[in-house]
C-alpha positions as CSV (number, residue, x, y, z in Angstrom):
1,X,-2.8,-10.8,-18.8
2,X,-5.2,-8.9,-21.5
3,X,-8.3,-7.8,-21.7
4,X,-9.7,-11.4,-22.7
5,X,-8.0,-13.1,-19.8
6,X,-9.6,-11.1,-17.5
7,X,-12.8,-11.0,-18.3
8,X,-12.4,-15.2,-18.2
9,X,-11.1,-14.5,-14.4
10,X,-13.9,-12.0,-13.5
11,X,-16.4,-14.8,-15.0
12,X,-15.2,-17.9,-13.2
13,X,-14.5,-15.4,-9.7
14,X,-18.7,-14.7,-10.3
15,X,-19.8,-17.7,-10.7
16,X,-18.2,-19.1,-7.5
17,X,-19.8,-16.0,-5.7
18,X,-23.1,-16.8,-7.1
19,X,-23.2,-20.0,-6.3
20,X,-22.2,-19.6,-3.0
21,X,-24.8,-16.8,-2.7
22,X,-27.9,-19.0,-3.5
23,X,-27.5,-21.1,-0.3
24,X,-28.2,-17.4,1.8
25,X,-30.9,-19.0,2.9
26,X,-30.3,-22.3,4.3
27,X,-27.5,-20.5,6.1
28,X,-30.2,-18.2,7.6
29,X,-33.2,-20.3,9.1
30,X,-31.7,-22.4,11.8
31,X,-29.1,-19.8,13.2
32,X,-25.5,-20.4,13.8
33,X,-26.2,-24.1,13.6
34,X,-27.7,-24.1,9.9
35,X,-24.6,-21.5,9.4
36,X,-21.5,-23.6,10.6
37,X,-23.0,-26.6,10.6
38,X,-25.1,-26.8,7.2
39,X,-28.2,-27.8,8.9
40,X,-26.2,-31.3,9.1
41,X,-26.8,-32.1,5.8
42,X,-23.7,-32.9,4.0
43,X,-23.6,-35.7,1.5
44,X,-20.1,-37.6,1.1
45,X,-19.7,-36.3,-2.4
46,X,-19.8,-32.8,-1.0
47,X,-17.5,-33.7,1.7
48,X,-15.0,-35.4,0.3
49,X,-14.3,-32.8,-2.4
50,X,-14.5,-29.6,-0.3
51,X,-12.4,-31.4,2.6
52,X,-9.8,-31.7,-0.5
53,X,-10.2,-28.2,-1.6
54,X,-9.6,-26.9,1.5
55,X,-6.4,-28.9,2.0
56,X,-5.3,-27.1,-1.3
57,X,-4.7,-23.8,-0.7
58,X,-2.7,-23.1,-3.8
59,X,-1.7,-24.5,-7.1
60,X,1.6,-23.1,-6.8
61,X,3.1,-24.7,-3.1
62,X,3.1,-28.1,-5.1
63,X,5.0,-27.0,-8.2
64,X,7.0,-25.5,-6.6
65,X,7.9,-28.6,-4.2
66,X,8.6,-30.6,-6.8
67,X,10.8,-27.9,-9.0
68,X,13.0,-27.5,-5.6
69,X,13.1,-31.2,-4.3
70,X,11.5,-33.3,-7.0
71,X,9.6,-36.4,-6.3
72,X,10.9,-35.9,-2.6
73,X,9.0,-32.8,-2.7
74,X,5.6,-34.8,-2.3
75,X,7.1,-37.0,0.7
76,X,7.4,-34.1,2.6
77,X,3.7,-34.2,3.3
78,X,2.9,-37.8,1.6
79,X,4.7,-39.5,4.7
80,X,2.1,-37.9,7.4
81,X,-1.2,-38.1,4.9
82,X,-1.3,-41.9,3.8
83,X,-1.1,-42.5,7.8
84,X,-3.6,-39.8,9.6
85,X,-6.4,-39.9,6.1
86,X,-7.4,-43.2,6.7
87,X,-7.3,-42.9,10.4
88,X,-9.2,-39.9,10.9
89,X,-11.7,-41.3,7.7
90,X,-12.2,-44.8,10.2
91,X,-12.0,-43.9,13.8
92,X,-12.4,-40.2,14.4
93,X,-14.9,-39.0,11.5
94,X,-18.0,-41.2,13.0
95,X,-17.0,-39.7,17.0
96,X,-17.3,-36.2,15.7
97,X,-20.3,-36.6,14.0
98,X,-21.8,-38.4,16.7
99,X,-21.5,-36.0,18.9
100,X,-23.9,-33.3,17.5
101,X,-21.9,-30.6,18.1
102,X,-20.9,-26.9,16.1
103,X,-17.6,-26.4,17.0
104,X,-14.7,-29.1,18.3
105,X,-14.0,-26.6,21.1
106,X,-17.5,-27.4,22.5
107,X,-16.0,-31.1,22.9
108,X,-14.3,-29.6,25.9
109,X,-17.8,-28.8,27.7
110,X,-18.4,-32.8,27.4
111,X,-15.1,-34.2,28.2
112,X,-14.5,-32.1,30.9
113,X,-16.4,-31.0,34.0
114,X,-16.7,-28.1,36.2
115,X,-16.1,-23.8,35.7
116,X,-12.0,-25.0,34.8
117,X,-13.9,-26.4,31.7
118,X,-15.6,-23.0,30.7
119,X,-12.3,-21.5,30.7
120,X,-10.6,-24.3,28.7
121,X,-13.0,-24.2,26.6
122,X,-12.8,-20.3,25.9
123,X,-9.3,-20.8,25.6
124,X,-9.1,-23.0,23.0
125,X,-11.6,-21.3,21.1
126,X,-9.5,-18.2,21.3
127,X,-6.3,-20.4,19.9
128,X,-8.3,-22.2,16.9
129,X,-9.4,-18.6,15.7
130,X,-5.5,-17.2,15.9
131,X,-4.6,-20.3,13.8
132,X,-7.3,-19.9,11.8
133,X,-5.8,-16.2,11.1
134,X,-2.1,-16.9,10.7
135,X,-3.3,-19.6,8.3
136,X,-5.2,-17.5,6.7
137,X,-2.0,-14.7,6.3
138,X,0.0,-17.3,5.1
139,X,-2.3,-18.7,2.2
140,X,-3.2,-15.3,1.5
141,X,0.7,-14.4,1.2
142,X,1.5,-17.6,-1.1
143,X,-1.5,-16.4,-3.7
144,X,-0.5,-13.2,-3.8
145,X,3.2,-14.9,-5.2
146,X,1.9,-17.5,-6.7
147,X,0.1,-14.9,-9.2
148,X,2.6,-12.1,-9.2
149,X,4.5,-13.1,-12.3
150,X,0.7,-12.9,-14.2
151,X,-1.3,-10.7,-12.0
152,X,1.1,-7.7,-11.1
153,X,-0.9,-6.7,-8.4
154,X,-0.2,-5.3,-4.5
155,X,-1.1,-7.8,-1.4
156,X,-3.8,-5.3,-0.6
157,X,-5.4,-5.4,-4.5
158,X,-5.5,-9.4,-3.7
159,X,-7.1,-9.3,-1.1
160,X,-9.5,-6.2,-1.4
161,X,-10.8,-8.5,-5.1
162,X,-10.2,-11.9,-4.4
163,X,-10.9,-12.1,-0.9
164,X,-13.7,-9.4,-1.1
165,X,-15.5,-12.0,-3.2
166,X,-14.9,-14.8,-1.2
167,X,-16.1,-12.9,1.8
168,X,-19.4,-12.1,0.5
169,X,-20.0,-15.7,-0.3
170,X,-18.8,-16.9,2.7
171,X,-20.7,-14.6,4.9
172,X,-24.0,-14.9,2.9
173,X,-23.9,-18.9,2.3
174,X,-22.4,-20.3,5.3
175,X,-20.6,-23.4,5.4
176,X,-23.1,-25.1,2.9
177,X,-22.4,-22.9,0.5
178,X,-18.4,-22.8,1.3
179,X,-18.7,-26.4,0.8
180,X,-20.8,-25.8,-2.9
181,X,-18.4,-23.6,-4.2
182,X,-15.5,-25.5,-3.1
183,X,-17.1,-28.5,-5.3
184,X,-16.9,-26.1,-8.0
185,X,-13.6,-24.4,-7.3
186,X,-12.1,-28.0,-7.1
187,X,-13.3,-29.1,-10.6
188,X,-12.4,-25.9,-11.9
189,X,-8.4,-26.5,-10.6
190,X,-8.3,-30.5,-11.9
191,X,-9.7,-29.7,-15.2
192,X,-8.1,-26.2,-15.8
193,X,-4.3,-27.6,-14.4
194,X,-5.1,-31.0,-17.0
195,X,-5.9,-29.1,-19.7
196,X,-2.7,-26.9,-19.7
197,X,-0.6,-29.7,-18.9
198,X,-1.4,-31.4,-22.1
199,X,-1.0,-28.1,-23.4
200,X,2.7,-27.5,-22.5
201,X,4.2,-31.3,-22.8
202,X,4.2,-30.7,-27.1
203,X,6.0,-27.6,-26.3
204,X,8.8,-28.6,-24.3
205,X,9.4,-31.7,-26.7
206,X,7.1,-34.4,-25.4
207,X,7.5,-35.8,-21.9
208,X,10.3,-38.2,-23.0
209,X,12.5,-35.2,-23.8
210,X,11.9,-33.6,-21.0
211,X,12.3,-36.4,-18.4
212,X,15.8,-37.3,-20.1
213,X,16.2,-33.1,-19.4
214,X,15.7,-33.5,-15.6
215,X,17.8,-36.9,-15.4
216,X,20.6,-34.8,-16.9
217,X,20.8,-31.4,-14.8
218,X,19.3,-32.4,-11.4
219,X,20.3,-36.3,-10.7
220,X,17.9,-38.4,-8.8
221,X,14.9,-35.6,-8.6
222,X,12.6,-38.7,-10.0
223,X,13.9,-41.4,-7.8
224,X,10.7,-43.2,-6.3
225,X,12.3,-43.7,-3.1
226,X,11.0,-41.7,-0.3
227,X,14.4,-41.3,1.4
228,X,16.4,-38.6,0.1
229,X,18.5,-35.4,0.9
230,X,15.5,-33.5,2.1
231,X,13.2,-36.2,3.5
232,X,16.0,-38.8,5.3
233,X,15.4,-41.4,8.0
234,X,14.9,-39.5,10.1
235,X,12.8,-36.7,9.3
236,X,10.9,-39.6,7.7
237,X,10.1,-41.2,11.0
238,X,8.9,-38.4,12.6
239,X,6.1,-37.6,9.8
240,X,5.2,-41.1,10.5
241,X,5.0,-40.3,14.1
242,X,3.3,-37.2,13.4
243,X,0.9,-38.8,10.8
244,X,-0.1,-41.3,13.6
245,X,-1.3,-38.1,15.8
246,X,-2.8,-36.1,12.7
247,X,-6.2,-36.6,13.9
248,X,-5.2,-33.8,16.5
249,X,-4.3,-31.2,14.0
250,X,-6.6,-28.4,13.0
251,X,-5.4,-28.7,9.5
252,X,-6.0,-32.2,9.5
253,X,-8.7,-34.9,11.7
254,X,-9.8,-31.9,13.6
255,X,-10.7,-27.9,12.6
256,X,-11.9,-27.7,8.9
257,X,-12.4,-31.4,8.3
258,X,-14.2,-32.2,11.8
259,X,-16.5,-29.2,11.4
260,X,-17.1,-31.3,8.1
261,X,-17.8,-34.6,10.0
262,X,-19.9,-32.8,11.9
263,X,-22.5,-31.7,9.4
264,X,-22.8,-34.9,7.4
265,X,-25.7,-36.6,6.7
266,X,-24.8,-39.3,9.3
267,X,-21.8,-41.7,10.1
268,X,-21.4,-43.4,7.3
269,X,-21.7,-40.7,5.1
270,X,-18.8,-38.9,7.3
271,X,-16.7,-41.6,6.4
272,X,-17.0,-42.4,3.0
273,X,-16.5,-38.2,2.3
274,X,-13.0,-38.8,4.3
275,X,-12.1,-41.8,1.7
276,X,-13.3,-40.2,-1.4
277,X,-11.3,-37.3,0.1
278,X,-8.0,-39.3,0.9
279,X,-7.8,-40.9,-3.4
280,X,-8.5,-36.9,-4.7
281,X,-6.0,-35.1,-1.9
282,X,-3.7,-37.9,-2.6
283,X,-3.5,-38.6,-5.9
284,X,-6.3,-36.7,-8.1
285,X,-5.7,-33.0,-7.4
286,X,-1.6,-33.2,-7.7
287,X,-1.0,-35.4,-11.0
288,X,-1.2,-32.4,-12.9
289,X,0.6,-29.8,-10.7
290,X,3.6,-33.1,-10.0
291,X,3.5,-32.9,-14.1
292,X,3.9,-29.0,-14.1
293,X,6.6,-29.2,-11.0
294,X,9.0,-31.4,-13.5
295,X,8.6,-29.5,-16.3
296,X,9.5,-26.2,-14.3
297,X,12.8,-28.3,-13.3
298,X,14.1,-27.9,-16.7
299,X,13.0,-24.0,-17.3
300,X,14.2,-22.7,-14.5
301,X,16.8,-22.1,-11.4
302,X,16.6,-20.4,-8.2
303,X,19.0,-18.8,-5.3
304,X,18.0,-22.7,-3.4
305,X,19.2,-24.4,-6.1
306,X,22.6,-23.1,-6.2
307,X,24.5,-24.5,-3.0
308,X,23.0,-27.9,-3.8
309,X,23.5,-27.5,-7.6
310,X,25.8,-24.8,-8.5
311,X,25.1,-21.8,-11.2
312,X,22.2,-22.0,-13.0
313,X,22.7,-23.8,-16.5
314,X,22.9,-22.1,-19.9
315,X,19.2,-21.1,-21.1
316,X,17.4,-21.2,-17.7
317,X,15.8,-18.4,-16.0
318,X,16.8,-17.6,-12.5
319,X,13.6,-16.9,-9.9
320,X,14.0,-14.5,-7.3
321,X,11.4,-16.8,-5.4
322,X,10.5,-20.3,-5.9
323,X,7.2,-19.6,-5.1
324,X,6.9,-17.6,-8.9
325,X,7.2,-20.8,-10.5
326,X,3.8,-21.7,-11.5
327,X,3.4,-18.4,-13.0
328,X,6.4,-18.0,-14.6
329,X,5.8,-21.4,-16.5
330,X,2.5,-20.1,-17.9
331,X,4.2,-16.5,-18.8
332,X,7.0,-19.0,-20.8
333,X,4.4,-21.0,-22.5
334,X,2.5,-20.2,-25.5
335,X,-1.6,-20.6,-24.6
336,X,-4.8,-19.8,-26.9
337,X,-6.3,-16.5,-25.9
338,X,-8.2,-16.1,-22.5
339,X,-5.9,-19.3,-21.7
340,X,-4.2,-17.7,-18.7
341,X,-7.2,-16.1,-17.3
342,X,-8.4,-19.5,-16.8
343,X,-5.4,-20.7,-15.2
344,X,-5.0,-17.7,-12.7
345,X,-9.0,-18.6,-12.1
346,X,-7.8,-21.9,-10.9
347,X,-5.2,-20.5,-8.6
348,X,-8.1,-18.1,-7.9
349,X,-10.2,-21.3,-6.9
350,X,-7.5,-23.1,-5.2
351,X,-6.9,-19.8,-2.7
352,X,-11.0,-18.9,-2.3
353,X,-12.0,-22.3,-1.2
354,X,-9.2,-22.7,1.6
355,X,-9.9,-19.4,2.3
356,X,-13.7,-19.6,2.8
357,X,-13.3,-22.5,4.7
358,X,-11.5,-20.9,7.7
359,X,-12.7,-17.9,7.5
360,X,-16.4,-20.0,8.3
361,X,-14.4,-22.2,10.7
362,X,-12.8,-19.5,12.3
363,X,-15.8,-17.2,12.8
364,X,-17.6,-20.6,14.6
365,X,-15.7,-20.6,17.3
366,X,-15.9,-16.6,18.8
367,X,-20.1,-17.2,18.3
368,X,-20.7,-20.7,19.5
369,X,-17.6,-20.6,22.2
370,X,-17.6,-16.7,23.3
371,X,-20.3,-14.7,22.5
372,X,-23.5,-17.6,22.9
373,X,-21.8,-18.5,26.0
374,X,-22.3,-15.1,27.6
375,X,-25.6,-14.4,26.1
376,X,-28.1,-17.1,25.9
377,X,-31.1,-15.4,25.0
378,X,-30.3,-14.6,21.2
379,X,-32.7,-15.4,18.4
380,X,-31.8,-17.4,15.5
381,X,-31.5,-14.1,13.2
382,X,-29.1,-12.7,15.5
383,X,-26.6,-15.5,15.6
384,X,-26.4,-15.6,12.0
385,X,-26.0,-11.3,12.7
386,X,-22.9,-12.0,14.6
387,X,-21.7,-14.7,12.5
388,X,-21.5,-12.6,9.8
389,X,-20.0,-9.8,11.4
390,X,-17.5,-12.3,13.4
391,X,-16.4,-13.3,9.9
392,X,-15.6,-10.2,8.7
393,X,-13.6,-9.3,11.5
394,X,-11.1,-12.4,11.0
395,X,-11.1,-12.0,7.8
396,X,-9.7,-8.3,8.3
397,X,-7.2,-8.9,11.1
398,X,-5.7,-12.0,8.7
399,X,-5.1,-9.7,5.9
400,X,-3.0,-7.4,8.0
401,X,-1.1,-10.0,9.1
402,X,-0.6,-11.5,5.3
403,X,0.4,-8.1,4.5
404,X,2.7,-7.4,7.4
405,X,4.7,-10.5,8.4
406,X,4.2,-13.1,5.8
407,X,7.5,-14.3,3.5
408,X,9.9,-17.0,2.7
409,X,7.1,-19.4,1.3
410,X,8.7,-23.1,2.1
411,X,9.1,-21.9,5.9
412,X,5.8,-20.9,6.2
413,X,4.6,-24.4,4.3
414,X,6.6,-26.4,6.3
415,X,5.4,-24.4,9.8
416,X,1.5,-24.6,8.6
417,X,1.8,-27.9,7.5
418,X,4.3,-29.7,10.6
419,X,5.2,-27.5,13.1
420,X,2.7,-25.2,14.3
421,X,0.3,-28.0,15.3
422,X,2.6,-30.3,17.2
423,X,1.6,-29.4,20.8
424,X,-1.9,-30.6,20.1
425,X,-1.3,-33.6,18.2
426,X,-1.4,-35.9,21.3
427,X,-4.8,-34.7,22.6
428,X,-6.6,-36.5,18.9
429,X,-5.5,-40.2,21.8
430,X,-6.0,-38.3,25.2
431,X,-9.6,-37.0,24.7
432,X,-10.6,-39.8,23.2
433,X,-8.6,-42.8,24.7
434,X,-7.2,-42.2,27.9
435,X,-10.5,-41.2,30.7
436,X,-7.5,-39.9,33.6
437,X,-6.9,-37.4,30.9
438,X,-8.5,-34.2,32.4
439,X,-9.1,-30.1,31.5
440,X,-5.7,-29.1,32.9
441,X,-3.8,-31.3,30.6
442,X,-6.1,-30.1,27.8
443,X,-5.3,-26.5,28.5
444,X,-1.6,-27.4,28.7
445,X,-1.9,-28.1,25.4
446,X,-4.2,-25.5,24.1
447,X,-2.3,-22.5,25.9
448,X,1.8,-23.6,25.1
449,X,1.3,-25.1,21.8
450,X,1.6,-21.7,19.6
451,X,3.7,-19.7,21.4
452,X,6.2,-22.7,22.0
453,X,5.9,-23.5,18.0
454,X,6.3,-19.7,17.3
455,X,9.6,-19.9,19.9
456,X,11.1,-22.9,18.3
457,X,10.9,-22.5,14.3
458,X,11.4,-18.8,14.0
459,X,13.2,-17.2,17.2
460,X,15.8,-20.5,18.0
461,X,15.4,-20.9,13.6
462,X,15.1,-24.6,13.6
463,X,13.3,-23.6,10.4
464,X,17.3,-23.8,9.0
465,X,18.0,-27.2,10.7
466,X,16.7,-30.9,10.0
467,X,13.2,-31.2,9.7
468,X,13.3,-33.9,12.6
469,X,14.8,-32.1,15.2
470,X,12.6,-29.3,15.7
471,X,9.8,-31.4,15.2
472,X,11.2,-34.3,17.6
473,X,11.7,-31.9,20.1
474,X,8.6,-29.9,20.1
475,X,6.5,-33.8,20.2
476,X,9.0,-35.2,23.2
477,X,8.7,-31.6,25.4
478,X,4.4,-31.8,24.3
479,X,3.9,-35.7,25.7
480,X,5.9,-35.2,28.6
481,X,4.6,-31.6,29.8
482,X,0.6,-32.7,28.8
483,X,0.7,-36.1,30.6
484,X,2.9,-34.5,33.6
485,X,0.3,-32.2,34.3
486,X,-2.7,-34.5,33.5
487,X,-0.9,-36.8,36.1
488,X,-0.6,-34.1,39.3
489,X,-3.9,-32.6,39.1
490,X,-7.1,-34.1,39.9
491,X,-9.4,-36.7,37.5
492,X,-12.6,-35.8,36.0
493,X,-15.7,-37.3,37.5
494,X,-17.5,-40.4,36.8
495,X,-20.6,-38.8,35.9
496,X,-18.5,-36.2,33.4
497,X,-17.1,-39.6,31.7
498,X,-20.0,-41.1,31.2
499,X,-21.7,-38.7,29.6
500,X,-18.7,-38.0,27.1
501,X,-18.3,-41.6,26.6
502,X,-22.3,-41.9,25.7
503,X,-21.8,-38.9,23.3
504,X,-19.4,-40.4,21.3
505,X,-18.1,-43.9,22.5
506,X,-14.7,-44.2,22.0
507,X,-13.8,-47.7,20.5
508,X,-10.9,-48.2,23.4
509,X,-9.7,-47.0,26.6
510,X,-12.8,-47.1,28.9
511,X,-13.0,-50.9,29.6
512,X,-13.1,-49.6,33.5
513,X,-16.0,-47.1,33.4
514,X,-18.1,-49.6,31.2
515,X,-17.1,-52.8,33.8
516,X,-18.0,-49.7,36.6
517,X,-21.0,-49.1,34.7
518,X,-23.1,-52.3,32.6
519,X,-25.7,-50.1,31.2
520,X,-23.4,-48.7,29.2
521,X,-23.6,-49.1,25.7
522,X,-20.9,-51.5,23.9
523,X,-19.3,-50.0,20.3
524,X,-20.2,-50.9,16.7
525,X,-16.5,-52.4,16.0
526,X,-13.6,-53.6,18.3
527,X,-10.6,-52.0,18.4
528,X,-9.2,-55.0,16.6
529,X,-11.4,-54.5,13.9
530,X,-10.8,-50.9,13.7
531,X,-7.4,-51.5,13.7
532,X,-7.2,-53.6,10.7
533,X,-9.2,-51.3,9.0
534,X,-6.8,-48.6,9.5
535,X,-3.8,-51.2,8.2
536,X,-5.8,-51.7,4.7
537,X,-6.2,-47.8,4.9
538,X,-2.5,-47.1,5.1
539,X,-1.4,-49.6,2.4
540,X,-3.8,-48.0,-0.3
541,X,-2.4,-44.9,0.3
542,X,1.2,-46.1,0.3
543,X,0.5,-48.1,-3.3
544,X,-1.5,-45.0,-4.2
545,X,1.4,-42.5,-3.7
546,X,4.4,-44.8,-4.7
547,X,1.8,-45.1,-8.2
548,X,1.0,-41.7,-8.8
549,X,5.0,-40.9,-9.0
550,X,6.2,-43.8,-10.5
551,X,3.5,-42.8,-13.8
552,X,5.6,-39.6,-14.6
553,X,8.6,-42.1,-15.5
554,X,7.2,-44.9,-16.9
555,X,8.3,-47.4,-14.1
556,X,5.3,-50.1,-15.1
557,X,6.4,-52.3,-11.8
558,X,5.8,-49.7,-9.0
559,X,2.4,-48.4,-11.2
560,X,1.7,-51.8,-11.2
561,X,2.2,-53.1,-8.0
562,X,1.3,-49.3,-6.4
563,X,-2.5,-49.5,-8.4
564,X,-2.9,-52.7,-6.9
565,X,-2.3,-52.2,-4.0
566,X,-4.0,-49.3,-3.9
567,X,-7.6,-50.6,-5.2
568,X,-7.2,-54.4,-3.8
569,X,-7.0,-52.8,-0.1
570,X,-8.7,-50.1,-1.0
571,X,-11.6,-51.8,-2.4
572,X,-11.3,-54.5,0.9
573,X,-11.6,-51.6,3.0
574,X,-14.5,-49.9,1.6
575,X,-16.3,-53.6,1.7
576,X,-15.7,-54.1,5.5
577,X,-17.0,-50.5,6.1
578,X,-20.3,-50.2,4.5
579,X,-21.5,-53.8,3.2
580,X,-19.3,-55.9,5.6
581,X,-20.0,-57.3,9.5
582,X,-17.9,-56.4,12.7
583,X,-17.8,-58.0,15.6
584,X,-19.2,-56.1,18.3
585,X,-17.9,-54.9,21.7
């Protein structure tokens, strides 16, 4: 980078500070509930696009999925998202923001009863904020690769400038204005990743050349089908499975996105923000960085490559990481001055905004789960005090780990991303659906499900097997240990159940306590109706994916048939959920 790039980087890395710093003071009037919470006042728009910034991370991870696996690349995480987005966008978004609530720990002070519950809760609080920090470690780790090949700078010089800035904003703007610059941040990565994608295509030949390049050195990398080498029957199934349970997931229905659904304006705008988010997360964000992954397929080879491929063909660079190749595609390709300073700034973007987001997420849960807990008699301008300084603990204790412990990038994607939140998958149906369900099969859950993960994919390396066994495994030994437990110790009381069920009402599962009970209010949609809803949901993402693959090679049926799909349901869906009738229950 010269002089010009950087000063292009150092602008755009302002600006998101700056914006992020005018909303100080709605973060500051209405203590850690205007801070975490954004004084509830999140419109879809904002929603949606920060919910999809968020799920980014970096550029890089999907460029480099699709240079190692090709189109197969995107199934590895396709497969779970077109099931749990529309899921979590129909059924869970409106409970969480129903119940009024800062933090989805504080769920276990409703569902559950008695001093049992106080420590669950704690508990889990405790948990959430250790994902919160490996996560952040491990985005944190990816950047600082992603960038090397541009940026040749030390973890540490990453994170004392980059993540310096997005500390500041973080901690002065609260979630409100973590959401605001992730609005930004995300325009700035769609744009800036276009732009240079229409830049590079005239330099490689034109995207005919190159996709008859690909076709001849890496055979079926564009094939359309979702079963391949790296994502087979198998390992397919079980991201369905898993996709189905998603709304349990702190990367997914719950953690970042929930803390989301619970500042919106109000239901429906909690919804709609989860379907604008699904069409950018799936399709949107990743047609440029799917366009950038093929091209990278005929530039370059990597120490991955070879047992599947062999050597390395005449003219192409070797990586020492597969994680370089983002940056080593813009060191190859010829850009206008200041060019690459704009790119980095999206990478830059793409890394703040995740970033940000747990670092405010994380943060939430030691002030609203620990330290309010213990002392009740805080004012307003204290809690925001402590939420500051909460935030830059985590944000400290994550960069040691990054620095420490983080490496071999497509491990650490696949552990974030599939592994790491198995054990509390089945507690998005038990809370919600099952009323026997009680605190000890919660904390069950809460207190095996990391070190368990942890055990599996690094110490017994199922990180080097199938995909489907560790993940099978870890889902059978979670089911059967949660609902063991939740089966030998005692129910929760009436009175607890009620109370949770008025909070939130659950759309199935308590038919008993509401027969038990008359007064109790009905719900605003039957299951059926919910269910069918969910079905339209799934289809449009399914045409939606299968379309935004098949354009890279021309294949007019599947864009076709894929687009509409994709708006016919889509459309259907969004009809039934804001203009149409349900029948009610």
């Amino acid at each position: 980078m010269n002089k010009l790039d950087w000063i292009v980087l150092i602008i755009f890395t302002l600006i998101s500070m700056i914006v992020g710093m005018l909303y100080t003071r709605s973060a500051s009037t209405k203590g850690q509930e205007g801070f975490f919470t954004a004084n509830r006042n999140l419109s879809w728009w904002s929603l949606g696009i920060s919910n999809s910034a968020t799920y980014q991370s970096g550029l890089g991870a999907f460029v480099m999925l699709i240079f190692l696996f090709g189109f197969s690349g995107n199934w590895l995480w396709w497969a779970q998202w077109i099931i749990w987005m529309p899921l979590v966008a129909i059924i869970w978004s409106k409970m969480w923001q129903r119940m009024r609530i800062v933090t989805t720990a504080e769920l276990i002070s409703i569902r559950y009863g008695g001093k049992t519950s106080v420590f669950a809760r704690r508990a889990y609080a405790l948990i959430m904020c250790l994902f919160s920090i490996i996560t952040m470690a491990y985005i944190t780790g990816f950047f600082a690769k992603t960038i090397a090949p541009l940026v040749p700078m030390s973890m540490v010089s990453i994170l004392l400038l980059f993540g310096t800035v997005t500390l500041i904003y973080t901690l002065t703007g609260g979630l409100m204005g973590s959401v605001m610059v992730s609005v930004v941040q995300m325009i700035i990565m769609i744009v800036g990743s276009l732009v240079f994608l229409a830049i590079i295509i005239p330099q490689q030949g034109g995207w005919s050349s190159i996709i008859s390049h690909v076709e001849s050195i890496r055979h079926g990398a564009l094939s359309l089908n979702p079963v391949s080498d790296i994502t087979p029957p198998l390992t397919l199934l079980m991201f369905v499975i898993l996709g189905l349970f998603f709304a349990g997931s702190p990367t997914a229905g719950e953690g970042m996105t929930a803390q989301r659904f619970m500042a919106a304006k109000n239901e429906k705008h909690a919804l709609g923000g989860q379907l604008f988010s699904t069409f950018i997360s799936l399709c949107l964000r990743i047609i440029p960085l799917v366009g950038l992954g093929i091209i990278c397929i005929t530039m370059f080879w990597s120490g991955d490559l070879v047992s599947k491929y062999g050597q390395a063909p005449h003219g192409f660079k070797m990586l020492g990481d597969p994680a370089y190749a983002w940056g080593e595609l813009i060191k190859a390709s010829h850009l206008p001055p200041g060019f690459i300073g704009l790119l980095v700034a999206t990478e830059v973007a793409a890394y703040m905004s995740t970033l940000s987001a747990l670092i405010n997420w994380g943060s939430s849960f030691i002030v609203n789960d620990f330290y309010k807990e213990i002392k009740h008699d805080i004012s307003k301008k204290q809690e925001v005090k402590i939420s500051r300084i909460t935030t830059l603990i985590l944000f400290i204790v994550a960069a040691l780990i990054a620095i420490l412990f983080v490496d071999d990038m497509v491990s650490w994607f696949i552990f974030i991303n599939s592994i790491v939140v198995i054990f509390w998958l089945p507690l998005a149906y038990f809370r919600f659906f099952w009323p026997r369900f009680n605190v000890w099969g919660e904390m069950a859950a809460t207190i095996l499900g990391l070190p368990l993960t942890v055990l599996f994919w690094f110490i017994l390396d199922f990180q080097h097997k199938p995909i489907w066994q560790g993940t099978g495994m870890l889902f059978i030994i979670a089911l059967s240990v949660i609902t063991l437990v939740t089966i030998i110790t005692p129910r929760e009381s009436d009175e607890t159940l009620k109370n949770f069920y008025m909070r939130c009402r659950p759309p199935a599962g308590w038919k008993k306590l509401r027969m038990k009970y008359p007064s109790l209010p009905g719900h605003d949609q039957t299951l059926r109706s919910q269910i069918f809803d969910c079905l339209l949901g799934i289809f449009a993402c399914f045409g939606l994916s299968m379309a935004t693959n098949a354009v890279f090679i021309g294949n007019w049926l599947i864009i076709i048939l894929g687009s509409c799909s994709a708006i016919g349901f889509g459309a259907w869906l969004i009809k039934r959920s804001f203009t149409g009738k349900h029948e009610v229950s």
